[in-house]
N, C-alpha and C positions, 0 to 999 in steps of 0.2 A: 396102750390101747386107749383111744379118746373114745368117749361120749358125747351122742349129739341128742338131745331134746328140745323139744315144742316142734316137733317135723308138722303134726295134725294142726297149728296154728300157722305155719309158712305154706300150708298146702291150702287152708281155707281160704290166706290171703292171697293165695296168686288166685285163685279161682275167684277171689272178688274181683281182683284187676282185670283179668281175662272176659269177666261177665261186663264190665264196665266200657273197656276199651273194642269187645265186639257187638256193641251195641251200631246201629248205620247209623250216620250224622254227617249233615254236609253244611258246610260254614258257603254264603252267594253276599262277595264283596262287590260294591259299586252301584248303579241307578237301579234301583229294585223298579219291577210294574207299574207301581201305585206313582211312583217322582212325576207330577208334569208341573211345569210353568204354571203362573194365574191365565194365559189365554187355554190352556189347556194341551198342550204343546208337550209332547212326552221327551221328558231331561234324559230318556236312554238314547233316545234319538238324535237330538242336538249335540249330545257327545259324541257318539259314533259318527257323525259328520264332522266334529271338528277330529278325531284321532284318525279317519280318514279319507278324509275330503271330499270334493265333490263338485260335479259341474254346475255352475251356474247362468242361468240361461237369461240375461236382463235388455231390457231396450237398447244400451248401450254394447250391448256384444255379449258374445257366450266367455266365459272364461273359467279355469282351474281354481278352487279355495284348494290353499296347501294340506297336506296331512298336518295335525300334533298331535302327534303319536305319546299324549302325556302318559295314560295308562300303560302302554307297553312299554315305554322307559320308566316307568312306576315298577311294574313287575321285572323287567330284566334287571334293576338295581337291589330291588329289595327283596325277591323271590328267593334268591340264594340263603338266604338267612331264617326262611322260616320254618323248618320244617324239623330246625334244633330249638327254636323259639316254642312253637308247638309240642316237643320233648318236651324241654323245661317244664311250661304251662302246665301238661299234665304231673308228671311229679310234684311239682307247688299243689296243688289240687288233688291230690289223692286221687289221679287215674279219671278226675271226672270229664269226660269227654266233652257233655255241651258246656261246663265251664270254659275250658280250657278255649275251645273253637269262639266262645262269644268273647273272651278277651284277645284273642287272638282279628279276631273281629272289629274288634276296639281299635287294637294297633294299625290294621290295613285298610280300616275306614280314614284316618289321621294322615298316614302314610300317602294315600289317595288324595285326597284334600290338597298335601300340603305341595303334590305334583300338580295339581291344579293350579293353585296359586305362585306357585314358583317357574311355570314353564315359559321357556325363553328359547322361540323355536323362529320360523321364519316372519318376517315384521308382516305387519298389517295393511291391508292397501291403504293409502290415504284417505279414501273415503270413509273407510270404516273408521278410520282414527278420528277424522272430520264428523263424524255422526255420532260413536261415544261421547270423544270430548278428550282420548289419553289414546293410549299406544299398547295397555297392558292386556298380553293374549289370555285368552281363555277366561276372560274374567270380565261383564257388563255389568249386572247386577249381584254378583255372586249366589246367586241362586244355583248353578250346577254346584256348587263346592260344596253348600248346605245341603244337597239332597243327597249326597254319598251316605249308605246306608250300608247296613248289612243283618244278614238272616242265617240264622242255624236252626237246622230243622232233624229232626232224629225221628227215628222209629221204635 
């Protein structure tokens, strides 16, 4: 016959983890509200146009800007991976929820950044290249790359 003791110390602690992990928290990765350019120009916007394009209508002709779809090939690459990441996270952290969601946070703010800087999607018109001064997409003054943020918010 075995004996088991400290059941009233495994029952305290799953009730702390239980108390900890049904706490609501939402982790909001990418151009928060507040992100605009110095003309004032909101960085959620000018992203959404470059991830999905958009008519543009100039003295010279109406024409198509291509999608770069960086963010959704951001998520379809690294998406698959986070949700044992966020496991982990919590265990390393004793169950703490907004911990875990704000390093978690951490990683898909980088993650995003570094789809930003690395996207090599359809080339540039000439002109545009002609008016920066390079070729490289998604990137004038890097100011979108800088303003990737993120928010965890709990109740």
């Amino acid at each position: 016959m075995a004996t088991l003791s400290g059941g009233d110390k495994l029952e305290k602690r799953l009730q702390e983890i239980g108390r900890n992990l049904g706490s609501k928290a939402e982790l909001r990765v990418g151009f928060l509200e507040d992100a605009k350019y110095p003309d004032g120009t909101s960085v959620a916007l000018v992203a959404a146009v470059n991830e999905f394009g958009r008519m543009v209508h100039s003295k010279d002709g109406d024409y198509f800007q291509m999608p770069r779809p960086f963010f959704r090939d951001m998520i379809a690459k690294r998406s698959p991976k986070w949700a044992l990441q966020l496991g982990e996270l919590l265990k390393i952290h004793d169950y703490n929820v907004e911990k875990a969601l704000a390093l978690m946070g951490e990683g898909m703010r980088a993650q995003l950044q570094k789809a930003i800087q690395t996207y090599a999607g359809p080339p540039l018109a000439q002109s545009t290249i002609d008016a920066k001064g390079f070729d490289k997409q998604l990137v004038e003054t890097g100011h979108m790359a800088s303003s990737v943020d993120f928010q965890v918010t709990t109740e």
